[in-house]
ChimeraX commands (.cxc) that place a marker at each C-alpha (Angstrom):
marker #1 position -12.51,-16.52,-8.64 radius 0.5
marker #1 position -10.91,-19.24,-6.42 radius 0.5
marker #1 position -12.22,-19.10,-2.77 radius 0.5
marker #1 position -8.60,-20.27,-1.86 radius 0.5
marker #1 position -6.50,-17.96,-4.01 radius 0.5
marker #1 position -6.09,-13.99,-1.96 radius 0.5
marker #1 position -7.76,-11.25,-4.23 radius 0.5
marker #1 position -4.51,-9.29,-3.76 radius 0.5
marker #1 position -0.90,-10.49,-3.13 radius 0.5
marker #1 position 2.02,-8.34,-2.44 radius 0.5
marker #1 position 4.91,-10.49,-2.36 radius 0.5
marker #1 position 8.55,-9.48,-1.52 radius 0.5
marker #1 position 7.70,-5.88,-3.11 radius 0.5
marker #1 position 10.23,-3.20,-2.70 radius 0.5
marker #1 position 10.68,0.03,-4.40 radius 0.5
marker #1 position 13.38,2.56,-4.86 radius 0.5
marker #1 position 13.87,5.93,-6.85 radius 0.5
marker #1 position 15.82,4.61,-10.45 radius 0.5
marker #1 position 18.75,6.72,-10.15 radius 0.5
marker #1 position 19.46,5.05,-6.67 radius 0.5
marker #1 position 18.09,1.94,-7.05 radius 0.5
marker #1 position 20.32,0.79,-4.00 radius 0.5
marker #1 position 17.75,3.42,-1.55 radius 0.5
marker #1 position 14.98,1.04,-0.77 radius 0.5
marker #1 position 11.69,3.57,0.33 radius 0.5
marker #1 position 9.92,0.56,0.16 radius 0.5
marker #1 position 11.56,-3.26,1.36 radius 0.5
marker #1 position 10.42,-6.58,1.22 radius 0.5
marker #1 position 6.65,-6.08,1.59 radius 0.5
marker #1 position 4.26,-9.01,1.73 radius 0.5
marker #1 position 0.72,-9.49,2.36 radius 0.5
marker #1 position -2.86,-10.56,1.14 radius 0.5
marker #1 position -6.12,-9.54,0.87 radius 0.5
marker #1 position -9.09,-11.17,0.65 radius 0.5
marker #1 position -12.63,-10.59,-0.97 radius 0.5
marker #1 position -14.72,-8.75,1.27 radius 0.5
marker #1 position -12.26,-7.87,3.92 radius 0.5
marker #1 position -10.07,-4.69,5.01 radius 0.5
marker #1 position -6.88,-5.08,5.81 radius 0.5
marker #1 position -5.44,-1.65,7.24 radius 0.5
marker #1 position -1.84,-0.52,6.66 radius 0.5
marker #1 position -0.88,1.74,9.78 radius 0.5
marker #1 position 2.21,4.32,10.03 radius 0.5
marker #1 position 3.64,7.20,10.24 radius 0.5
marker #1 position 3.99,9.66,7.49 radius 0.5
marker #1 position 6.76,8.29,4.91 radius 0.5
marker #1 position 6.53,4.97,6.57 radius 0.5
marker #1 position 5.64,3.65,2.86 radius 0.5
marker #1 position 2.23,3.40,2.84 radius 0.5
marker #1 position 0.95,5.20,-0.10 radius 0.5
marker #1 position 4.04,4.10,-2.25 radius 0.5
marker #1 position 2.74,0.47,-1.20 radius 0.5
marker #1 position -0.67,1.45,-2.57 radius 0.5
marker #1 position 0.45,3.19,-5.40 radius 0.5
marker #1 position 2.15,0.13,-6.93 radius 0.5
marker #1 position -1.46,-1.92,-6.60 radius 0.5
marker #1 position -2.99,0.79,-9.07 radius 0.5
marker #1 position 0.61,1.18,-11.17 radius 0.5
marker #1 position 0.71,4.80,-10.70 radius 0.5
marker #1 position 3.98,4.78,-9.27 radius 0.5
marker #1 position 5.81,8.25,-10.59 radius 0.5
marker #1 position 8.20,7.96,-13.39 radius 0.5
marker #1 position 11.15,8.75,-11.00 radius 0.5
marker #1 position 10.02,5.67,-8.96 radius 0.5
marker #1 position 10.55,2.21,-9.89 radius 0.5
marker #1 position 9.32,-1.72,-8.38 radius 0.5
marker #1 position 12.69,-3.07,-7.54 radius 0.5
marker #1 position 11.45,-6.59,-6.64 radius 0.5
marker #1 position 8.61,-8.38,-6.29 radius 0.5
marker #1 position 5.26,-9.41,-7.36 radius 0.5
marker #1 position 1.53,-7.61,-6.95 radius 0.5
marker #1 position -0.85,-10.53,-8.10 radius 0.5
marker #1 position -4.38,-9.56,-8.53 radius 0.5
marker #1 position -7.11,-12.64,-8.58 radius 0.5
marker #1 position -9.09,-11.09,-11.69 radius 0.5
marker #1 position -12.75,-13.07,-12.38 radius 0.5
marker #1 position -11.91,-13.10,-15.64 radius 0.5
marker #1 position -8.57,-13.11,-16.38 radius 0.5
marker #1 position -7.27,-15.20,-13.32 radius 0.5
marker #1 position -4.46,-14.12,-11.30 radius 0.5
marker #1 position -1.84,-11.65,-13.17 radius 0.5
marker #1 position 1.10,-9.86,-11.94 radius 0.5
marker #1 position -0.17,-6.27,-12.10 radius 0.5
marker #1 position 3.53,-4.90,-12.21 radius 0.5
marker #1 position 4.18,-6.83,-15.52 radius 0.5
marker #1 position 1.30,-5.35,-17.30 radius 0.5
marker #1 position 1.53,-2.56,-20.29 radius 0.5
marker #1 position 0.34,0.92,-19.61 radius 0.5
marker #1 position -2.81,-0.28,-22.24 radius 0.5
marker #1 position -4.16,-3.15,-19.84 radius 0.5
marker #1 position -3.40,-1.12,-16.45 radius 0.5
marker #1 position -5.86,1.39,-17.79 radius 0.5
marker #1 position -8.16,-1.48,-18.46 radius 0.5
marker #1 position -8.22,-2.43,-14.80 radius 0.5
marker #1 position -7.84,0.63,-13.43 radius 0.5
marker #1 position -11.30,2.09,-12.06 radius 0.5
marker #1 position -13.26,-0.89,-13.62 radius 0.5
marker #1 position -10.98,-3.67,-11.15 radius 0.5
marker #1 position -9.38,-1.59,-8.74 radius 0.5
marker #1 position -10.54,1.39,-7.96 radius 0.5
marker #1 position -8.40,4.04,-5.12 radius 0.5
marker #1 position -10.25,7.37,-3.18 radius 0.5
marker #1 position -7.38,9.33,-3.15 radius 0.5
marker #1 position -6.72,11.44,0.28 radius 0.5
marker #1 position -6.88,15.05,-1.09 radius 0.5
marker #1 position -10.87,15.18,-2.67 radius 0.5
marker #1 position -10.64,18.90,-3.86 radius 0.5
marker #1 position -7.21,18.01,-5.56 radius 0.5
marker #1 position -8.93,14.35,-7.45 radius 0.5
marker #1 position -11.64,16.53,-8.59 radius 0.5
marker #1 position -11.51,18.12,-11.78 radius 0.5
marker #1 position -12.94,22.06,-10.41 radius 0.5
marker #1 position -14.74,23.35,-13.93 radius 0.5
marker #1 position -16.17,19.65,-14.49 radius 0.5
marker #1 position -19.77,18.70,-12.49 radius 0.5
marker #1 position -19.35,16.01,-10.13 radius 0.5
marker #1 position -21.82,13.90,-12.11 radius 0.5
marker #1 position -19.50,13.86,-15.14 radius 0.5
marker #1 position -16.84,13.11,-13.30 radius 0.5
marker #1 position -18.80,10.49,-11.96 radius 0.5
marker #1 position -19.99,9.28,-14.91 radius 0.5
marker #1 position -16.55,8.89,-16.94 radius 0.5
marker #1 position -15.42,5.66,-16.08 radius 0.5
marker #1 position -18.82,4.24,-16.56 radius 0.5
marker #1 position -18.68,5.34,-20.13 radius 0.5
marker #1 position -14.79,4.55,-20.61 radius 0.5
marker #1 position -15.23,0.80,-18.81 radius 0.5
marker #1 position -19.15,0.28,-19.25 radius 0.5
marker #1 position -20.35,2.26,-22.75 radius 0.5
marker #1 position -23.22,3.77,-20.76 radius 0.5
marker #1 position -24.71,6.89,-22.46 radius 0.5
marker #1 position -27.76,9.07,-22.46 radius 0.5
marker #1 position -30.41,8.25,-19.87 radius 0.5
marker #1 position -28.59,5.13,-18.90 radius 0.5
marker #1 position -25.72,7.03,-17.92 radius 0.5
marker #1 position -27.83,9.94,-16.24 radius 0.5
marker #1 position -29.81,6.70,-14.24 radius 0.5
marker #1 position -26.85,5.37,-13.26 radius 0.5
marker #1 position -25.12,8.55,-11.72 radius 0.5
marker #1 position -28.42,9.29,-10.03 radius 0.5
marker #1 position -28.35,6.09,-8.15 radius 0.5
marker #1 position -24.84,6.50,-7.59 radius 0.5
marker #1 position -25.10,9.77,-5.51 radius 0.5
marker #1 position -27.91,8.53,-3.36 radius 0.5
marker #1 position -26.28,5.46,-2.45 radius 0.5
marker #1 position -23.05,7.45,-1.02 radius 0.5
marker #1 position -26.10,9.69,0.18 radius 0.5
marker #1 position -26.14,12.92,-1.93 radius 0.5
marker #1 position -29.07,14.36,-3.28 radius 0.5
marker #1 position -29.16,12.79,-7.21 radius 0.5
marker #1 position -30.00,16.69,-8.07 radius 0.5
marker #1 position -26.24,17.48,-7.29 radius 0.5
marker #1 position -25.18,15.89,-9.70 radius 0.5
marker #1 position -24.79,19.33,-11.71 radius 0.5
marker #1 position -22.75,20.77,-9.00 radius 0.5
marker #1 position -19.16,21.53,-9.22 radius 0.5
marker #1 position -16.65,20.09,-6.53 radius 0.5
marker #1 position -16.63,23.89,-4.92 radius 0.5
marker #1 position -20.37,23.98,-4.75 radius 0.5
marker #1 position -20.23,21.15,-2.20 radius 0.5
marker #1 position -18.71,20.36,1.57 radius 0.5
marker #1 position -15.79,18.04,2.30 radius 0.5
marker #1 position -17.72,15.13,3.74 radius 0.5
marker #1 position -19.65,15.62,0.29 radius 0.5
marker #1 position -16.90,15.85,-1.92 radius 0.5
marker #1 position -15.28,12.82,-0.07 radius 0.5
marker #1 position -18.42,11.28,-1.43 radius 0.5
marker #1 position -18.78,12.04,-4.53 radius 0.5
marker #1 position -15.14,10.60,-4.75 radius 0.5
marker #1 position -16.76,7.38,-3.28 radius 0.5
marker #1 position -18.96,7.29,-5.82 radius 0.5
marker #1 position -16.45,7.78,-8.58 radius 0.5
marker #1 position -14.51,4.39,-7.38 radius 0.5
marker #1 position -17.30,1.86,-6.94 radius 0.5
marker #1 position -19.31,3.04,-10.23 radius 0.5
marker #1 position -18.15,0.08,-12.18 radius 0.5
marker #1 position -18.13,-2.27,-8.78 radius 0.5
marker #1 position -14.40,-2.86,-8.59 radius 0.5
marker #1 position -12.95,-6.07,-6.81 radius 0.5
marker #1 position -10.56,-3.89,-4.88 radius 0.5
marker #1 position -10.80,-0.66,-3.56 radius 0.5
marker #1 position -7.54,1.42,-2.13 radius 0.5
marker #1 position -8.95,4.35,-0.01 radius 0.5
marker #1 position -5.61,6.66,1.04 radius 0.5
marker #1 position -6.54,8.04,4.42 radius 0.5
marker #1 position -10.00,9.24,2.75 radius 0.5
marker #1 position -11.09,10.86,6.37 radius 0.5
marker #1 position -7.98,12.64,7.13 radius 0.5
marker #1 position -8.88,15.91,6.80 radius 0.5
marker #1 position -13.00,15.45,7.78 radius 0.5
marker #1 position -14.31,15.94,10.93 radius 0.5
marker #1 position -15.37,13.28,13.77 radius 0.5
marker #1 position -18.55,13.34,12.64 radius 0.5
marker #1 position -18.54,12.82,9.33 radius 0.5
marker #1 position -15.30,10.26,9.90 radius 0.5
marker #1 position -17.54,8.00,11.41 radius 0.5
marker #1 position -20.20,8.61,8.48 radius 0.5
marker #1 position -18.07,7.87,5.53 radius 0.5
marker #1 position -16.08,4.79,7.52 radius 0.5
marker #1 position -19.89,3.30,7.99 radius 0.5
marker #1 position -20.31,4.18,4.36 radius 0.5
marker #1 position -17.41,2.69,2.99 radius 0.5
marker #1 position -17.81,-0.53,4.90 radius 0.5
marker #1 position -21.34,-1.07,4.18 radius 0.5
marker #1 position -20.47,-0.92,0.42 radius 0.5
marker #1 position -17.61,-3.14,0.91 radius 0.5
marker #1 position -20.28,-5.75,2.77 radius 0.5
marker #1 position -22.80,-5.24,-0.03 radius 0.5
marker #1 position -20.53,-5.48,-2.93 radius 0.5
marker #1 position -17.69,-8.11,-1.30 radius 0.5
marker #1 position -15.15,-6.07,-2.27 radius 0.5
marker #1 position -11.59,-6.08,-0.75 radius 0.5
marker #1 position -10.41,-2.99,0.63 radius 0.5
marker #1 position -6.99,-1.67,1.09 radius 0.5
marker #1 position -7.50,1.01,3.47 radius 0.5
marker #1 position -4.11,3.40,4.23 radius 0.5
marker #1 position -4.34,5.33,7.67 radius 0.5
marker #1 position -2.19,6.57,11.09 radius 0.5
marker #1 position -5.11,6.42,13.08 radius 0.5
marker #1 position -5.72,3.17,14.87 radius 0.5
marker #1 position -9.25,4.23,16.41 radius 0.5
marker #1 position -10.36,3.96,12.41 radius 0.5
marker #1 position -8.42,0.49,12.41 radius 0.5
marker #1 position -10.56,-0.58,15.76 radius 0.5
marker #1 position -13.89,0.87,13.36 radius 0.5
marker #1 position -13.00,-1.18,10.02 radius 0.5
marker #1 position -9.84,-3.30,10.09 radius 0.5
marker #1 position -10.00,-7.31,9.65 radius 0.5
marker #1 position -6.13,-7.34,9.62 radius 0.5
marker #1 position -3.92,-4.49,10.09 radius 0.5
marker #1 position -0.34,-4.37,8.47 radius 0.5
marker #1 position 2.36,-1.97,10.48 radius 0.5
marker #1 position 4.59,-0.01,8.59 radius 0.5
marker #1 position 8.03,1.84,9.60 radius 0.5
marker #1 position 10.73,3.03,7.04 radius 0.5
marker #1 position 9.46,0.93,4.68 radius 0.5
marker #1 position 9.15,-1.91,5.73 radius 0.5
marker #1 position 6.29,-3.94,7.78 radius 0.5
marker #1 position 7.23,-4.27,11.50 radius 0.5
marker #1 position 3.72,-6.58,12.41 radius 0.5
marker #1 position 1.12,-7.56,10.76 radius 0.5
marker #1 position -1.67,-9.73,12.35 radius 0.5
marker #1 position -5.34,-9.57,12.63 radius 0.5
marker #1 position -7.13,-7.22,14.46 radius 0.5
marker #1 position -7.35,-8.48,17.29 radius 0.5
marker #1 position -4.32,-10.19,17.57 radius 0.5
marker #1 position -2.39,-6.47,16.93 radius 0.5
marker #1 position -4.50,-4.49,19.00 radius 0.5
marker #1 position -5.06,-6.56,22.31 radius 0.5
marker #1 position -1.69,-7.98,22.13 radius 0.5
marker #1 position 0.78,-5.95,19.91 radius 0.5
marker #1 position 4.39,-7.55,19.94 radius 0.5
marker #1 position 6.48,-4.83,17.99 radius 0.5
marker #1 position 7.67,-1.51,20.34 radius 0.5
marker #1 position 6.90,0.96,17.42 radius 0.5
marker #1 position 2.78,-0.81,17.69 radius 0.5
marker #1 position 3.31,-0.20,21.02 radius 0.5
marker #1 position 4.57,3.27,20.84 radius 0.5
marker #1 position 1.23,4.07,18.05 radius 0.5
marker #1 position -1.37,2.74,20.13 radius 0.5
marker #1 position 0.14,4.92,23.14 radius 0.5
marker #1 position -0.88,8.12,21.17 radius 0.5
marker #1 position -4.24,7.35,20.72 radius 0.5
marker #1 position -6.38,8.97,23.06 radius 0.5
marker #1 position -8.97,7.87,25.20 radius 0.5
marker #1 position -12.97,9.46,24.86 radius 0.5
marker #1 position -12.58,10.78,28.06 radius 0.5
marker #1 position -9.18,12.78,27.45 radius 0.5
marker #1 position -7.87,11.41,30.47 radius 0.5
marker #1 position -4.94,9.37,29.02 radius 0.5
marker #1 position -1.57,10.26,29.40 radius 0.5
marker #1 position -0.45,10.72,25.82 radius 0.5
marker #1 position 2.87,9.58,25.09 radius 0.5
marker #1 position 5.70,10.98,22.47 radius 0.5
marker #1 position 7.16,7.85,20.13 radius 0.5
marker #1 position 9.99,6.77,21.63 radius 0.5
marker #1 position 12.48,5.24,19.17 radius 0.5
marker #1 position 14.96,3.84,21.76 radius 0.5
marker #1 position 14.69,0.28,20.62 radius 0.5
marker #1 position 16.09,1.09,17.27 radius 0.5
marker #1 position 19.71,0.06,16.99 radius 0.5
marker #1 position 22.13,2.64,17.57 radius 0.5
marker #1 position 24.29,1.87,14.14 radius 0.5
marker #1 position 21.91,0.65,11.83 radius 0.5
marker #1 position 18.56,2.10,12.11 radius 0.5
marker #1 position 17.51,0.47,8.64 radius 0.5
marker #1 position 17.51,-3.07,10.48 radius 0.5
marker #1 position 14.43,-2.34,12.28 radius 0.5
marker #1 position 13.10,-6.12,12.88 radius 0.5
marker #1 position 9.51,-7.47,12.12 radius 0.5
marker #1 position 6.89,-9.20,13.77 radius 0.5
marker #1 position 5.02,-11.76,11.92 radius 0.5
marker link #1:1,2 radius 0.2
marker link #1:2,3 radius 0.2
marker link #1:3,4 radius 0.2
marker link #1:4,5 radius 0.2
marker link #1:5,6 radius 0.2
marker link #1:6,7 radius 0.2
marker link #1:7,8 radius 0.2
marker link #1:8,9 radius 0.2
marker link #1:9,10 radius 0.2
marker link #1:10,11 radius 0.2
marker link #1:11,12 radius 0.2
marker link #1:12,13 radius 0.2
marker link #1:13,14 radius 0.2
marker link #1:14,15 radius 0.2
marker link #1:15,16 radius 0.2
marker link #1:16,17 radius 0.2
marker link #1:17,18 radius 0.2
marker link #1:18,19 radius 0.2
marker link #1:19,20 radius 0.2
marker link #1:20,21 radius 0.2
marker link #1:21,22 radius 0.2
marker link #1:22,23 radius 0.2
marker link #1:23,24 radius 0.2
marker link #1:24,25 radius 0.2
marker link #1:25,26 radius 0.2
marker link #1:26,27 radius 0.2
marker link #1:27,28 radius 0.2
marker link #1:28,29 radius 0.2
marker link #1:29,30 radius 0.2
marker link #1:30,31 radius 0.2
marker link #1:31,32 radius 0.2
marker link #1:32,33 radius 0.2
marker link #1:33,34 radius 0.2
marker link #1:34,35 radius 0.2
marker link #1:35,36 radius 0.2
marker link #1:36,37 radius 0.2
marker link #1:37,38 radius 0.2
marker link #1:38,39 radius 0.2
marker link #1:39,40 radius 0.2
marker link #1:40,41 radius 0.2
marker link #1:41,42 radius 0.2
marker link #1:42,43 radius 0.2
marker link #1:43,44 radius 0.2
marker link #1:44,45 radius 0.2
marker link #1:45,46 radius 0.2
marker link #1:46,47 radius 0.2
marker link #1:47,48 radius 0.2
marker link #1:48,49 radius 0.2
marker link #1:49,50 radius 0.2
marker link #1:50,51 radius 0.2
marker link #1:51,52 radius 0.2
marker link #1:52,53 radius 0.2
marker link #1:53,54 radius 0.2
marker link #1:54,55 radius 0.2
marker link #1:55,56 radius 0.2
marker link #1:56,57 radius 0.2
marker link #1:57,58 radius 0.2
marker link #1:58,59 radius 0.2
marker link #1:59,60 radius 0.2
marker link #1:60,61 radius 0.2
marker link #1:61,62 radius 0.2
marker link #1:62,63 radius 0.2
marker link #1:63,64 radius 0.2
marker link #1:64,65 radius 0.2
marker link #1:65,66 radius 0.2
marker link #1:66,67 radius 0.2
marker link #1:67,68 radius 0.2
marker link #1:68,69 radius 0.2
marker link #1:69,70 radius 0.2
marker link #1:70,71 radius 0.2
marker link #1:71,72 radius 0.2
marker link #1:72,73 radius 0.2
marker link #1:73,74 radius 0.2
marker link #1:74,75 radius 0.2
marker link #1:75,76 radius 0.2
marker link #1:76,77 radius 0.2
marker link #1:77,78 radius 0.2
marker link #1:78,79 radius 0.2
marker link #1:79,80 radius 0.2
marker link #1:80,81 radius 0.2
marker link #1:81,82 radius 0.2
marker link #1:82,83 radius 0.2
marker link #1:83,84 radius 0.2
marker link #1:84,85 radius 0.2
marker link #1:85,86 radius 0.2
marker link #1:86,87 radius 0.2
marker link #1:87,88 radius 0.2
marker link #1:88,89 radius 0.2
marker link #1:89,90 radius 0.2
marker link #1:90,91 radius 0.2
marker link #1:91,92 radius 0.2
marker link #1:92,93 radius 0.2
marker link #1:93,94 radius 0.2
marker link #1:94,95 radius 0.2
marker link #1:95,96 radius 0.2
marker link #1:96,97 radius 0.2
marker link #1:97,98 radius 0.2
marker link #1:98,99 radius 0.2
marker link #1:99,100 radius 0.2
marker link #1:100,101 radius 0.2
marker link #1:101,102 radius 0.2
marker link #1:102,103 radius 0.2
marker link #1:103,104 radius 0.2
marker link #1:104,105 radius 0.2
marker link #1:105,106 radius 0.2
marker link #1:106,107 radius 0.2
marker link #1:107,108 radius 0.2
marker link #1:108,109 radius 0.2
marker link #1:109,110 radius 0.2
marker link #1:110,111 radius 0.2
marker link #1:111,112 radius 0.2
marker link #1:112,113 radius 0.2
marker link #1:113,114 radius 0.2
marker link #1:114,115 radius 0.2
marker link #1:115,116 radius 0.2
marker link #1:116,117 radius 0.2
marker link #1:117,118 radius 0.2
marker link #1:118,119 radius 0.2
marker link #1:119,120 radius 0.2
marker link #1:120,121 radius 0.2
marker link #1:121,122 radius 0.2
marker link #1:122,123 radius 0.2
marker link #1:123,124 radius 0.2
marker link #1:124,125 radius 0.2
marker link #1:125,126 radius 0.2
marker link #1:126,127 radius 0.2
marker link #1:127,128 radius 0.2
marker link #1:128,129 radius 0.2
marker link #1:129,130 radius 0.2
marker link #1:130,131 radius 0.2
marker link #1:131,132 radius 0.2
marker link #1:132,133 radius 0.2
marker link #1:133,134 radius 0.2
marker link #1:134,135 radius 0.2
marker link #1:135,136 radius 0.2
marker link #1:136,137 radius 0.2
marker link #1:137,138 radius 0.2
marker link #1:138,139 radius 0.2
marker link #1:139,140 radius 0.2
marker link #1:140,141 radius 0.2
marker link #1:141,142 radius 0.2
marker link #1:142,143 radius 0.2
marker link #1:143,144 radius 0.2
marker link #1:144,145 radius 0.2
marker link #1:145,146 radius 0.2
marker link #1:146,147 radius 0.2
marker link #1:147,148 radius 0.2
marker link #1:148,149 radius 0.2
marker link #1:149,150 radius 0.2
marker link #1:150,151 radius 0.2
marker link #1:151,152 radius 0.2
marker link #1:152,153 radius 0.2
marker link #1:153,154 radius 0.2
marker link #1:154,155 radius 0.2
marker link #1:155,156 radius 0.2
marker link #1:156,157 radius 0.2
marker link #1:157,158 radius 0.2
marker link #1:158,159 radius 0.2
marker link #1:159,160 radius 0.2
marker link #1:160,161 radius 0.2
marker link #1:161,162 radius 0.2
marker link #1:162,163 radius 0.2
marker link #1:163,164 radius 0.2
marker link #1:164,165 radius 0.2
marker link #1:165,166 radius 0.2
marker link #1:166,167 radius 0.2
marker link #1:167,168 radius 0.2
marker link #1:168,169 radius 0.2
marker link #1:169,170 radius 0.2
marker link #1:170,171 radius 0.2
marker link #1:171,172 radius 0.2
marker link #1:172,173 radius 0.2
marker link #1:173,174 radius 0.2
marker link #1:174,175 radius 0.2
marker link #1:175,176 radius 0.2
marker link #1:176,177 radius 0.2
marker link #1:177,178 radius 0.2
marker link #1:178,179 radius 0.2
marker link #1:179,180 radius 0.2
marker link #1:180,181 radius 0.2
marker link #1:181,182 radius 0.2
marker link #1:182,183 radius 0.2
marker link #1:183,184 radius 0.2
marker link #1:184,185 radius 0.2
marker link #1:185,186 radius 0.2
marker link #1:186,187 radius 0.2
marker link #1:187,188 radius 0.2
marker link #1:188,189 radius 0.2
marker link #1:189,190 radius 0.2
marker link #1:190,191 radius 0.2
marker link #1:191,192 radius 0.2
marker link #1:192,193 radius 0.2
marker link #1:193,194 radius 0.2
marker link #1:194,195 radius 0.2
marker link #1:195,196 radius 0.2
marker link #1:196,197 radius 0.2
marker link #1:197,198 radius 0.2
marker link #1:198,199 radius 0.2
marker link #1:199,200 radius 0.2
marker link #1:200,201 radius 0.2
marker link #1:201,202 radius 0.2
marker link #1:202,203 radius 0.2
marker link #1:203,204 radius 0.2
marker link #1:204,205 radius 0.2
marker link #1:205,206 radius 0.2
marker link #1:206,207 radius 0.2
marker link #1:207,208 radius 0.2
marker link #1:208,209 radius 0.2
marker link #1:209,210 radius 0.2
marker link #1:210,211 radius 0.2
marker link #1:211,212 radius 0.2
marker link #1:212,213 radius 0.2
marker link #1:213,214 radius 0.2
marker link #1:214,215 radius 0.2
marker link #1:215,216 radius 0.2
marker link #1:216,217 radius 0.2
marker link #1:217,218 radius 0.2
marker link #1:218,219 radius 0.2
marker link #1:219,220 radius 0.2
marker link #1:220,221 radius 0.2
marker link #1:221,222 radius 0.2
marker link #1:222,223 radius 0.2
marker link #1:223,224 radius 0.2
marker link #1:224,225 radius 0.2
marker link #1:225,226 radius 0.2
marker link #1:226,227 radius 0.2
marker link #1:227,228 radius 0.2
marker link #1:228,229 radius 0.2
marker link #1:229,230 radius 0.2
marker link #1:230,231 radius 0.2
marker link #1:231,232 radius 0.2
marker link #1:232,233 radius 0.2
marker link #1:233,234 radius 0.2
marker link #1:234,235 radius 0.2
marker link #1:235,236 radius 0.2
marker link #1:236,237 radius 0.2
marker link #1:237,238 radius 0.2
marker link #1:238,239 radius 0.2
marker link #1:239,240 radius 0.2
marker link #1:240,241 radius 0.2
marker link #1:241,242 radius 0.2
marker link #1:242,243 radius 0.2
marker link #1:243,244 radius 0.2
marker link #1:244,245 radius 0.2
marker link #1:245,246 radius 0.2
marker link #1:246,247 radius 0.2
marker link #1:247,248 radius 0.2
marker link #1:248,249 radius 0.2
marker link #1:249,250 radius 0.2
marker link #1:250,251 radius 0.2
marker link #1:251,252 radius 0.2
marker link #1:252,253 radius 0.2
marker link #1:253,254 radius 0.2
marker link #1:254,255 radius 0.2
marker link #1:255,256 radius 0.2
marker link #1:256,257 radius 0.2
marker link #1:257,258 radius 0.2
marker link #1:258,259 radius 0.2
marker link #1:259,260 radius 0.2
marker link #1:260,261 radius 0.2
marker link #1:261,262 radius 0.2
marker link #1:262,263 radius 0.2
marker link #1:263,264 radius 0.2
marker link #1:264,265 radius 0.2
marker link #1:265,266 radius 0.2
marker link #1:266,267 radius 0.2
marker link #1:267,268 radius 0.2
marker link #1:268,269 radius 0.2
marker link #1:269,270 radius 0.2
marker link #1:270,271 radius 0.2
marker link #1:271,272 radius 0.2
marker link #1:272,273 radius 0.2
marker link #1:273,274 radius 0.2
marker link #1:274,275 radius 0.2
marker link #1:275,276 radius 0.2
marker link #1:276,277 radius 0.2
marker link #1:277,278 radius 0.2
marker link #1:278,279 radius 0.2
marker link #1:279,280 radius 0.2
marker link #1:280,281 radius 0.2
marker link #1:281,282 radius 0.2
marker link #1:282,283 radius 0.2
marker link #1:283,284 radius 0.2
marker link #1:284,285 radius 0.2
marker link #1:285,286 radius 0.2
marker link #1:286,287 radius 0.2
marker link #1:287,288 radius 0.2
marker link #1:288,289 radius 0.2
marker link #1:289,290 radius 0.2
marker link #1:290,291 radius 0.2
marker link #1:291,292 radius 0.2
view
């Protein structure tokens, strides 16, 4: 892959239900990502961030269509390709072996009456023919390296805790080492402590295996922990997008503004702050205006 060419490029992508095709959810939405970075997209819920990530993998639903726009992925082998003029056939190729996505939800990703280390183990036999004790090896050294016990691997998903089944999910995207990896709010609904385990986690892994990572969250004190460059998102569209330090010590959009005044401090001192949406126009709250 070209050191100068972005692993991912969204350019100019925008996305609408196809019986209003005119109803933009999604508008004009550009960035890159590079090998071995995070870049964070940050918003409210239905600001468009999962839709965004959603038409990386080409799961968008069949009520949804990619109105405009390109989603170029630098593959090793194939060189860059526009991901959103592929077949169903090659997407399924890529998907899990390329890209790989930790969806937010682990007890609704994992299949209940299947063992985790089947689960784990079906994309290594769909993308990399492993079988037998190869397979068995290979799911072993999966679990302990997202830091479960290999002997779980005959558990079910309900047999297990949250921060667990969050990892078993972990260990379900990188089994085949993807190039990208989309993680949708993985720490949600964890709590702080095992946050902070599974953000260490996932950016150790991204460090060991340079992988880009896509990471979709509201919480700006997990963009402080992981972010190289953070992407804002309102209504669909991207109000800033910077580096990390550039949004965080010097944010130049009100609605960054208004997000970093809701995150508390560790003391609990701060005076918390309700958005205030004042600065939106008064007849046209769809032209919001970006920051670049």
């Amino acid at each position: 892959m070209s050191t100068a060419q972005p692993l991912l490029q969204l350019q100019h992508v925008s996305i609408s239900p196809k019986k209003s095709p005119s109803r933009l959810l999604v508008n004009d939405v550009s960035f890159s990502i590079e090998a071995g970075k995070t870049t964070c997209v940050v918003g409210e819920s239905g600001s468009g961030k999962s839709l965004t990530a959603l038409s990386v993998m080409g799961l968008l639903s069949q009520q949804l269509q990619l109105n405009t726009g390109k989603v170029l992925f630098n593959d090793k082998e194939s060189g860059v390709q526009d991901i959103a003029l592929l077949s169903e056939k090659a997407l399924q190729k890529i998907r899990g072996a390329k890209i790989a996505m930790i969806f937010q939800e682990p007890m609704t990703s994992l299949n209940p009456v299947l063992t985790v280390g089947y689960q784990i183990g079906e994309s290594l036999t769909t993308h990399l023919g492993l079988k037998g004790e190869a397979l068995k090896a290979k799911i072993a050294a999966l679990l302990e390296m997202v830091g479960i016990p290999s002997s779980r691997a005959g558990s079910y998903p309900d047999e297990l805790s949250g921060g667990q089944r969050q990892r078993v999910m972990i260990a379900m995207s990188i089994a085949c080492e993807p190039r990208l990896l989309i993680a949708d709010e993985p720490t949600t609904a964890l709590d702080v402590t095992v946050q902070a385990q599974i953000l260490k986690l996932l950016d150790d892994l991204k460090a060991r295996m340079n992988m880009g990572m896509l990471f979709i969250t509201h919480d700006f004190g997990v963009v402080a922990d992981i972010a190289d460059n953070v992407v804002v998102m309102f209504r669909g569209e991207i109000v800033e997008a910077g580096s990390k330090a550039q949004v965080l010590s010097n944010p130049q959009h009100p609605y960054t503004r208004a997000l970093l005044a809701c995150v508390p401090d560790a003391e609990g001192k701060k005076d918390l702050k309700p958005i205030d949406y004042a600065w939106l126009p008064e007849n046209n709250t769809q032209s919001i205006g970006a920051v670049r």
